[in-house]
N, C-alpha and C positions, 0 to 999 in steps of 0.2 A: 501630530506626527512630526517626528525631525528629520532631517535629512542626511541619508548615508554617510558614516564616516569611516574613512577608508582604514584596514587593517594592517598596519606595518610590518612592515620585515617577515610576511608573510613565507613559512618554509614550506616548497613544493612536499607532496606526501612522499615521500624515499619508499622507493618499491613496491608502489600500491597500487592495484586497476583503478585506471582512471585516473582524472583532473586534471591542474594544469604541471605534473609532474612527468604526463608522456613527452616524446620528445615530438618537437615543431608546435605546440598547444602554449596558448595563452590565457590567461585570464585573471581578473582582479577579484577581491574579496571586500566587501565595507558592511559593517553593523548596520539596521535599519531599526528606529526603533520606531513606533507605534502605538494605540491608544485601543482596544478593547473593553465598552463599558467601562469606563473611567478609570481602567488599569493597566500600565503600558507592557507592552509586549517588546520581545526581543527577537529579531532576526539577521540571518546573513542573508547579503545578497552576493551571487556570486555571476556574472559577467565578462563578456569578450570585451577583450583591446585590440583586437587586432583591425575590425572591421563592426560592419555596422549589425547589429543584434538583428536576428529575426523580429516579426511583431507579435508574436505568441511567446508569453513567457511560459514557465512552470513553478506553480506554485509543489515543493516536499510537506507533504500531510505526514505530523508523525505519528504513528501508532502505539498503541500503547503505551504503560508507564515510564516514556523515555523522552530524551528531550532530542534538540537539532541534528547532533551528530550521528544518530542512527545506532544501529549494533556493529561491531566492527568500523565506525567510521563511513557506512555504507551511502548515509545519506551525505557529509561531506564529501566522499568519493564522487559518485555522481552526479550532486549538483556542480565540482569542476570540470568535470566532461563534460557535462552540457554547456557551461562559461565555454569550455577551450573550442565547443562545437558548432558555438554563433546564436548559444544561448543564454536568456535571464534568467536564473531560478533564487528562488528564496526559498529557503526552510527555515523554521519560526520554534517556538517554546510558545504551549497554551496559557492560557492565566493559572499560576501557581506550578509552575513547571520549568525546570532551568534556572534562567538568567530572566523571567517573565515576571514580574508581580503578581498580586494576587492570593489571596488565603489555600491551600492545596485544598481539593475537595473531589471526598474519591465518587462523587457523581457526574463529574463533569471526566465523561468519558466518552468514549466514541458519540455516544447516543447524544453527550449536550456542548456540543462542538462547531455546532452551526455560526456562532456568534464569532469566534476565533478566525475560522475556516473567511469571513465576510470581511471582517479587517485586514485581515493579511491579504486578501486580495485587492480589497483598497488602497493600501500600503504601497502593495509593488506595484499599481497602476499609474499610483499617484507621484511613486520617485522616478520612476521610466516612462512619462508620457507617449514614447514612441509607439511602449506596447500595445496591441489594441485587444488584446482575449489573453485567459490565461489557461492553462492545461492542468488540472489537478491530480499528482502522484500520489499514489499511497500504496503499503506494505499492510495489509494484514487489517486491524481493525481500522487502519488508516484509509484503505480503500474500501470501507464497509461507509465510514467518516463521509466519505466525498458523495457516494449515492446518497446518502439521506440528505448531504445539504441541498443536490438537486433537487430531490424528492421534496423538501417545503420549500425552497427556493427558485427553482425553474430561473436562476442565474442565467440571464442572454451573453455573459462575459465571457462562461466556459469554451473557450474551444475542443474540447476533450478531454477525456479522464484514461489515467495508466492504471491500471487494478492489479495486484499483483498478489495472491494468495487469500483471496480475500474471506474476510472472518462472517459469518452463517451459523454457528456454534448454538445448538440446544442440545438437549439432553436428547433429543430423539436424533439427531443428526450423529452427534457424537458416537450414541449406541449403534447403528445403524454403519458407519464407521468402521468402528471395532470388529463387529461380527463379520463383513467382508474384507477387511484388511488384515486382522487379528489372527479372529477365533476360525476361522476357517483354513487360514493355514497351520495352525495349530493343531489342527484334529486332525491333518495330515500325516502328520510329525508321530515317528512310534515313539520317539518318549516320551511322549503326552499319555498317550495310553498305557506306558509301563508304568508312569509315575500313578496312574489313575486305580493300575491292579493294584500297586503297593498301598494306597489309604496316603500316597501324597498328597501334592500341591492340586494336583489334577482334578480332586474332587470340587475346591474352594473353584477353580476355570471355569467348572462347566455351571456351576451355581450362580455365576457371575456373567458366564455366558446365557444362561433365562432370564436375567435381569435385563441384559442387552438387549434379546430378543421382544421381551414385552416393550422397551422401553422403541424401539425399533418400530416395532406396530405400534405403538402409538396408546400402550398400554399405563405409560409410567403417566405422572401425577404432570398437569400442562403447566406450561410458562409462558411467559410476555414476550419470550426469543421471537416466536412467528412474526408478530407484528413488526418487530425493525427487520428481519430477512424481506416480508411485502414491500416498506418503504424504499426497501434497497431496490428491487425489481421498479417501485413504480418510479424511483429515480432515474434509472438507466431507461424506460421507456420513455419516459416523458423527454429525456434528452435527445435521444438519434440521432446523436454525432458520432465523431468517429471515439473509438475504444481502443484502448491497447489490454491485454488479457494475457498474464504471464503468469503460470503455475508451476510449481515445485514435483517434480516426479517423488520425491523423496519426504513428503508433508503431508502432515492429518487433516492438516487445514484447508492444505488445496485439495484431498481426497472430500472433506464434507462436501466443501462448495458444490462438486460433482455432484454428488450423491443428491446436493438439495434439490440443484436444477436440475436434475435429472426427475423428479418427483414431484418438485411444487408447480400448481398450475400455473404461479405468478409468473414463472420465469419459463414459460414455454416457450421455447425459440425466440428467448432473448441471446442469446450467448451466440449462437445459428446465427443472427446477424450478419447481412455485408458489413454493419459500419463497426462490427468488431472482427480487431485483428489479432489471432490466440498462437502467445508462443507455448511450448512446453521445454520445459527444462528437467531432462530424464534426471538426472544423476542430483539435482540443487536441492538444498534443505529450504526453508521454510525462510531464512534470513538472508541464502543464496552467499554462505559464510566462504564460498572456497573461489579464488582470484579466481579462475576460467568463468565461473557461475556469474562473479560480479560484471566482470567484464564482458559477458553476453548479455545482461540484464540491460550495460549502457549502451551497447550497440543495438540492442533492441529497440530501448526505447528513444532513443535519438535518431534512427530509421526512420520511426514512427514518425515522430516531431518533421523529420524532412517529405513524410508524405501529405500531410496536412496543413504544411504553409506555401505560402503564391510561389517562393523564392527556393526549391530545395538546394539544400548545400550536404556535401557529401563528410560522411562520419566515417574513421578510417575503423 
């Protein structure tokens, strides 16, 4: 591993929720680089000037096929609000992704991430010695990422996991989904059924709508999904710290999750938890793409971060 080197002439984001672009917020940016089974890894670390860092960093888990900076910027956004809010975070590139080394390989995906997920926490522990735990964020299959590493890991490091949408996707989750999200308000709808007298579209819906339905019961042909959804359940049980739980009103993804925990026995009043804190975000897509949404997501999760360390400091 080497040691942080600072990013110059760093330009505040112009107009953006969050960072160190709000006004009275400060915060420095420096590259971290690192070592992953013999192939180095690339991160930012983003950090307060103003005063002395909490001792809970955050590690940014990213999800899916994308690298550090998120969709919209989202994960730079917030990793400088948490810098300008007296917090460490890093967000990284996996092996074969970004500015990461490493041959790309489309197996190494949420499910083979563990190895990444260990480093980078090594990483930021070992250039911040102050820090003493780390908090692990993630977006979508990125919070799917963080349970399974607890789940074969049982990391004593973790001081907490933020979960934001998190990914549960099989075909039965999915159909099951559709027909209460979908097709049920569709067959409300009288154009549905005028297009259905006419020899439309409507016929091809409802054909599609049995497929749903079998696939729902539990009809359709099985897959290996079940077993990482369990992992994810016996990760977050086996943890019992505290939880941050932030859903999209306006997402399929955050509709499955529901749906799953609603159903699967693993996850019986796991979510019901005191040591989980659940925001919901009525109007937020699924990447929480619209400034009001981003900027609830930081104040949320930097709340959070102030409930969970010795020292709270207040997030404007």
């Amino acid at each position: 591993m080497t040691q942080p080197q600072n990013l110059p002439g760093l330009p505040p984001p112009e107009g953006a929720a969050g960072g160190a672009g709000r006004p009275g917020s400060t915060g420095k940016e420096s590259v971290l680089h690192f070592t992953c089974e013999g192939e180095q890894l690339v991160g930012i670390l983003a950090e307060p000037t103003e005063h002395a860092p909490a001792e809970v960093g955050v590690l940014i888990i990213v999800g899916g096929p994308q690298y550090r900076a998120g969709s919209h910027r989202q994960f730079t956004l917030l990793a400088r609000h948490l810098a300008a809010n007296g917090y460490v975070a890093l967000r990284f590139d996996y092996r074969g992704m970004g500015d990461s080394a490493g041959r790309v390989d489309e197996r190494r995906n949420f499910l083979g991430v563990d190895a990444d997920i260990a480093a980078a926490i090594a990483a930021l522990l070992a250039a911040r010695p102050a820090l003493k735990r780390v908090v692990l964020w993630g977006l979508c299959d990125a919070a799917s990422a963080a349970l399974l590493y607890l789940a074969s890991t049982r990391d004593p490091r973790i001081a907490g996991v933020a979960l934001l949408n998190p990914w549960v996707r099989s075909a039965a989750t999915l159909a099951q989904t559709h027909v209460k999200h979908y097709y049920w308000r569709r067959l409300r709808e009288p154009e549905f059924w005028l297009k259905l007298l006419r020899g439309g579209v409507g016929v091809t819906a409802l054909r599609t709508l049995g497929s749903n339905l079998r696939l729902a019961r539990g009809g359709g042909a099985q897959t290996d999904s079940r077993s990482f959804q369990d992992r994810m359940a016996d990760g977050l049980r086996a943890f019992g710290g505290p939880v941050l739980l932030i859903l999209s009103g306006e997402d399929f993804t955050a509709k499955e999750f529901l749906e799953h925990i609603g159903s699967a026995p693993g996850w019986s009043g796991l979510v019901a938890s005191s040591a989980v804190t659940r925001t919901d975000l009525a109007a937020a897509d699924h990447t929480f793409s619209r400034i009001a949404d981003t900027e609830s997501v930081e104040i949320a999760v930097c709340a959070w971060l102030n409930s969970i360390k010795d020292s709270p400091r207040a997030c404007p």
